[in-house]
C-alpha positions in Angstrom: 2.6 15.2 12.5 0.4 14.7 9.9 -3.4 14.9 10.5 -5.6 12.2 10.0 -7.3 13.8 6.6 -4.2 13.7 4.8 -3.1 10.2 6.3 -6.1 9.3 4.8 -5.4 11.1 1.3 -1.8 9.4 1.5 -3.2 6.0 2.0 -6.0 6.2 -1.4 -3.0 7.5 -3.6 -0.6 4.9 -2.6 -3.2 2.4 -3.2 -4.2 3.8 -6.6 -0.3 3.4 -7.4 -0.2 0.0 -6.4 -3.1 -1.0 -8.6 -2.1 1.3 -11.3 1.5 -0.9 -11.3 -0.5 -4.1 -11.1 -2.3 -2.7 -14.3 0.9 -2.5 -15.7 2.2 -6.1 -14.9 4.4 -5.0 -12.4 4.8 -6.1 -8.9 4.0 -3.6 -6.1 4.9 -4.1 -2.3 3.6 -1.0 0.2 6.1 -0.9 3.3 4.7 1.4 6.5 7.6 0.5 8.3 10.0 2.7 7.4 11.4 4.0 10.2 13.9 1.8 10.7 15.8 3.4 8.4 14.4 7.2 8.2 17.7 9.1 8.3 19.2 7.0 5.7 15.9 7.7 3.3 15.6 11.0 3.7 19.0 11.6 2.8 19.0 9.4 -0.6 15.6 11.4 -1.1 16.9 14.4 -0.4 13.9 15.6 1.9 13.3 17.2 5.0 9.4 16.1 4.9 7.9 13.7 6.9 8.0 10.0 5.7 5.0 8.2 6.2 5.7 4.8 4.0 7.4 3.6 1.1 6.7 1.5 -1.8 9.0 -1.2 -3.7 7.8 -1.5 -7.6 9.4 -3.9 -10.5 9.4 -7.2 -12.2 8.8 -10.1 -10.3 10.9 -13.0 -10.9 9.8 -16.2 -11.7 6.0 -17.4 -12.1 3.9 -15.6 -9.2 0.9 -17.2 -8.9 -1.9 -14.6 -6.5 -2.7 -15.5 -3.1 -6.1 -16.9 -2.5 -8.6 -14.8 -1.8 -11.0 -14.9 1.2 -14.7 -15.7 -0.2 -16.5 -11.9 0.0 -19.7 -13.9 1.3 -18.4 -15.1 4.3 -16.9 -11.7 5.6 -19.8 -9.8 4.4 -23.4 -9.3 6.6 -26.4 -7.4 4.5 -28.4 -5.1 6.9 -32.0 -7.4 5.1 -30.5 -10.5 7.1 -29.8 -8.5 10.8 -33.0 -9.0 12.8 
């Protein structure tokens, strides 16, 4: 099993890919659930190493418009306001 420090490691790099693709104008999609399909995976991959997630890069078809975006304001409390 891996330990939570390099779960942690795992999840920044996979993030850094998925905005280094979205830098590139590609589409990105980060799937955790992988297991469904493990054996099959590890066999096309050719590993014996533990397979924590997956991600799905290319060219989106079509004109994608961005989902909307929560307002950062209303999620956000600053410690000045907290009495």
């Amino acid at each position: 099993f891996m330990v939570c420090g390099a779960m942690q490691t795992m999840g920044a790099t996979i993030q850094n890919m998925l905005l280094a693709a979205t830098e590139q104008r590609l589409g990105s999609l980060w799937m955790c659930y992988v297991f469904f399909a493990y054996p099959q995976i590890c066999g096309w991959l050719g590993e014996k190493a533990q397979l924590a997630a997956g991600i799905a890069v290319g060219y989106a078809e079509g004109n994608i418009q961005k989902p909307k975006r929560n307002d950062l304001e209303k999620h956000t409390i600053y410690w000045e306001e907290i009495e």
